[in-house]
C-alpha positions as CSV (number, residue, x, y, z in Angstrom):
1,X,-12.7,-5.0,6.3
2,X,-8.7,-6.2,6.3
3,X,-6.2,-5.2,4.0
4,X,-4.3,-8.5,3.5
5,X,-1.4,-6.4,1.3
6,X,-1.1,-3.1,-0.5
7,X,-3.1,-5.3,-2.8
8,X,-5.8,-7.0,-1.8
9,X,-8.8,-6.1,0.6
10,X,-11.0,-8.6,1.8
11,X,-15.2,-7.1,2.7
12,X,-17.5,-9.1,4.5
13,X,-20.6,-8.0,4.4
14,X,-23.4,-9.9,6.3
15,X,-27.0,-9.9,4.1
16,X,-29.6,-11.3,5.9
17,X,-28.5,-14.9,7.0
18,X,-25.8,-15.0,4.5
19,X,-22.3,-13.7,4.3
20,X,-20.8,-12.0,1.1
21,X,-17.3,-11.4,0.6
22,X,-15.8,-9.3,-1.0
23,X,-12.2,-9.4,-2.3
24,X,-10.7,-6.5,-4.3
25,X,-7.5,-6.6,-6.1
26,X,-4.8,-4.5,-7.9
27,X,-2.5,-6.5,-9.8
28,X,1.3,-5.5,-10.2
29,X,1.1,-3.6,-14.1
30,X,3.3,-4.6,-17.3
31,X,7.0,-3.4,-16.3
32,X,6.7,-5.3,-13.2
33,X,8.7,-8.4,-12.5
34,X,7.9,-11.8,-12.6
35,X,8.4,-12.5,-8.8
36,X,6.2,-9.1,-8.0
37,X,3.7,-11.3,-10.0
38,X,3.8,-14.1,-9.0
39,X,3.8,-12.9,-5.6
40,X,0.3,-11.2,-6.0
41,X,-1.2,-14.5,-7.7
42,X,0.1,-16.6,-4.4
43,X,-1.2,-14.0,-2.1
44,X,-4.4,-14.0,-3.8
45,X,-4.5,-18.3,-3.6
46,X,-3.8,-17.9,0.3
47,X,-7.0,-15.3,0.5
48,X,-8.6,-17.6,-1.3
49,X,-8.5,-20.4,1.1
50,X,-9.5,-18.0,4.0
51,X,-13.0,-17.6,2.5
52,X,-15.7,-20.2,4.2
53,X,-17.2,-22.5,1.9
54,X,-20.4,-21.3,3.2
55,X,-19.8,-17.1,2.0
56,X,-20.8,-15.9,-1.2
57,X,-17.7,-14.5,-3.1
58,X,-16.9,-12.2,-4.9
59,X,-13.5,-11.6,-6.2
60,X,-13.3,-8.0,-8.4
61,X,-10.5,-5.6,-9.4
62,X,-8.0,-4.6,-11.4
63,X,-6.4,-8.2,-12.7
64,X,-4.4,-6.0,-15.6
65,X,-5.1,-8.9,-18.0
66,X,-5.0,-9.1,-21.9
67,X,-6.7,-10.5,-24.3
């Protein structure tokens, strides 16, 4: 497990021959600024690129969206 940020964890979990991970998020909530934002959507872009092509993902959380 690593905690990239107060944010974001990363899980890899090996299952069988195969490697799942796991990235759980908490966006910043309404009231936060822009920048915080954006911030969080970058940092979640570099995790992003960490992950092997070969893992399964899975990205979950809180992404504080609205429909």
């Amino acid at each position: 497990m690593k905690r990239c940020s107060e944010r974001i964890t990363v899980l890899r979990v090996r299952v069988g021959k195969a490697v799942l991970c796991v990235i759980s998020v908490y966006a910043p909530q309404v009231g936060r600024t822009m920048e915080e934002k954006e911030e969080f959507f970058a940092s979640i872009g570099e995790v992003l690129l960490m992950v092997d092509a070969k893992e399964q993902l899975v990205l979950c959380g809180d992404m504080n969206g609205h429909v």
